[in-house]
C-alpha positions, 0 to 999 in steps of 0.5 A: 758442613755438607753431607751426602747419603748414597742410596739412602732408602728410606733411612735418611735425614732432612739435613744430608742431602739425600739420594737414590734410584727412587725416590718417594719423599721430598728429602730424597734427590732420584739419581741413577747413582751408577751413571757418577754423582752429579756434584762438584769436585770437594764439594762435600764433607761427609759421605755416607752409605748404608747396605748398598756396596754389597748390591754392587759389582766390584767393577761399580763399587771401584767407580762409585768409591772414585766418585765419592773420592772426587766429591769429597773435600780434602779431610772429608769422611766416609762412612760404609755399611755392608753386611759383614761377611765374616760375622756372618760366617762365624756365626754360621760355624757357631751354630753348626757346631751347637747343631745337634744341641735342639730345635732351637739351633736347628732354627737358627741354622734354618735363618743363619743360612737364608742371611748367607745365601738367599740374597746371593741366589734368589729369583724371587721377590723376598727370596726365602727371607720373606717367607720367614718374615711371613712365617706364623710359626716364626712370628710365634716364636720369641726365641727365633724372632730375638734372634732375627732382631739380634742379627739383622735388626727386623722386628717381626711381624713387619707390617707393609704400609706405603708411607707415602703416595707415588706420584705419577711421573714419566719414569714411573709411566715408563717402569710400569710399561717395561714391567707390563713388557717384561710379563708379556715376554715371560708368557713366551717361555716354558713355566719350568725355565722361567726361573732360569731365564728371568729374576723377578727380585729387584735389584736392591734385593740382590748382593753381587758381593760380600766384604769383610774387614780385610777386603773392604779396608783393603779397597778403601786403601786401593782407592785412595782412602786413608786412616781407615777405621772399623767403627762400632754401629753408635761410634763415629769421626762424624760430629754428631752422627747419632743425633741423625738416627741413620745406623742406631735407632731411637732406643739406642740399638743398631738399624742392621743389628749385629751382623754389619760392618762399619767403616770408615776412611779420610781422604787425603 
């Protein structure tokens, strides 16, 4: 069974065929996925993507999805992972009305707003997530750091390690003189605008879009995709899925928490 990861990360397995923008591990091909996948009509069984549609326009996701139709073999599965927008949202009412309730609401409130938003309008690497990540006060408080694990499966504090050395490479040379470029041209406007003229966040911190369960059946469906399912984060048409540790962790629990949306369609 041949099996693709689309823009894997740093969740993959040895035994898919594993790609993305970057890549710092053997087991992962670099591809720029946005220029179409460069493999052979029906050539896969299985393609499967975590948390990266959301960072995609509609315009790139309709292309990309007409890709993964054309690599996929006939009865071929796709498994999707998005942040689920209606989850995200009922929580956000849930806890607005529990508002007047204590601190402990008023915290959650504090996070259920940066889950919504942050990634929609941040200029910054780590946005106002980060800052909560790097909060003491919230490392400290066993409640709230019980409620960030629930929604969006981070344990904190998140200790920052490079699991692996950069090798030194022409697209890596050629990154860190546009970056070089990139600071030099910022100089040039007034500190005050710059946040408006430049987004320092990258483009895998950005969401360009949201989905719910309607939306994003509702896309399978216009692409072609057929018998399309939500699925639970531990359940799955895949032969085998959970033995590869891409959405449920080792102890059983979920990768993205409760605040994610699992789909999946056949190909006709």
């Amino acid at each position: 069974m041949k099996m693709l990861n689309v823009a894997c990360g740093s969740r993959y397995h040895k035994d898919w065929i594993n790609i993305d923008f970057y890549a710092d591990s053997k087991n992962i091909k670099r591809v720029n996925i946005l220029k179409g996948l460069p493999f052979k009509n029906n050539s896969f069984d299985i393609v499967y993507s975590s948390h990266f549609f959301e960072h995609l326009s509609l315009h790139n996701a309709k292309y990309i999805l007409k890709e993964i139709h054309r690599i996929l073999k006939q009865d071929g599965i796709i498994r999707i992972v998005v942040p689920d927008l209606e989850n995200i949202c009922r929580e956000y009412l849930k806890i607005l009305e529990n508002i007047e309730d204590g601190k402990d609401y008023q915290k959650k409130y504090d996070w259920i707003v940066i889950e919504l938003l942050d990634q929609m309008i941040r200029s910054e690497s780590g946005g106002e997530m980060g800052k909560i990540y790097a909060n003491p006060s919230v490392v400290k408080n066993e409640s709230l750091k019980k409620y960030i694990l629930k929604r969006v499966g981070v344990d904190l504090p998140i200790i920052k390690r490079n699991d692996y050395k950069r090798k030194i490479s022409s697209a890596l040379i050629l990154n860190k003189i546009i970056s070089i470029y990139t600071q030099m041209i910022k100089l040039l406007v007034p500190k005050k605008m710059r946040e408006l003229v430049f987004i320092n966040a990258s483009i895998g911190e950005m969401h360009k879009w949201m989905y719910d369960k309607y939306s994003l059946t509702k896309l399978l469906c216009d692409m072609n995709f057929i018998d399309i399912e939500i699925k639970d984060y531990n359940k799955s048409r895949i032969a085998d899925f959970n033995q590869y540790f891409l959405d449920i962790k080792k102890d059983g629990t979920s990768y993205k928490g409760d605040s994610s949306l699992y789909i999946e369609a056949i190909k006709p």
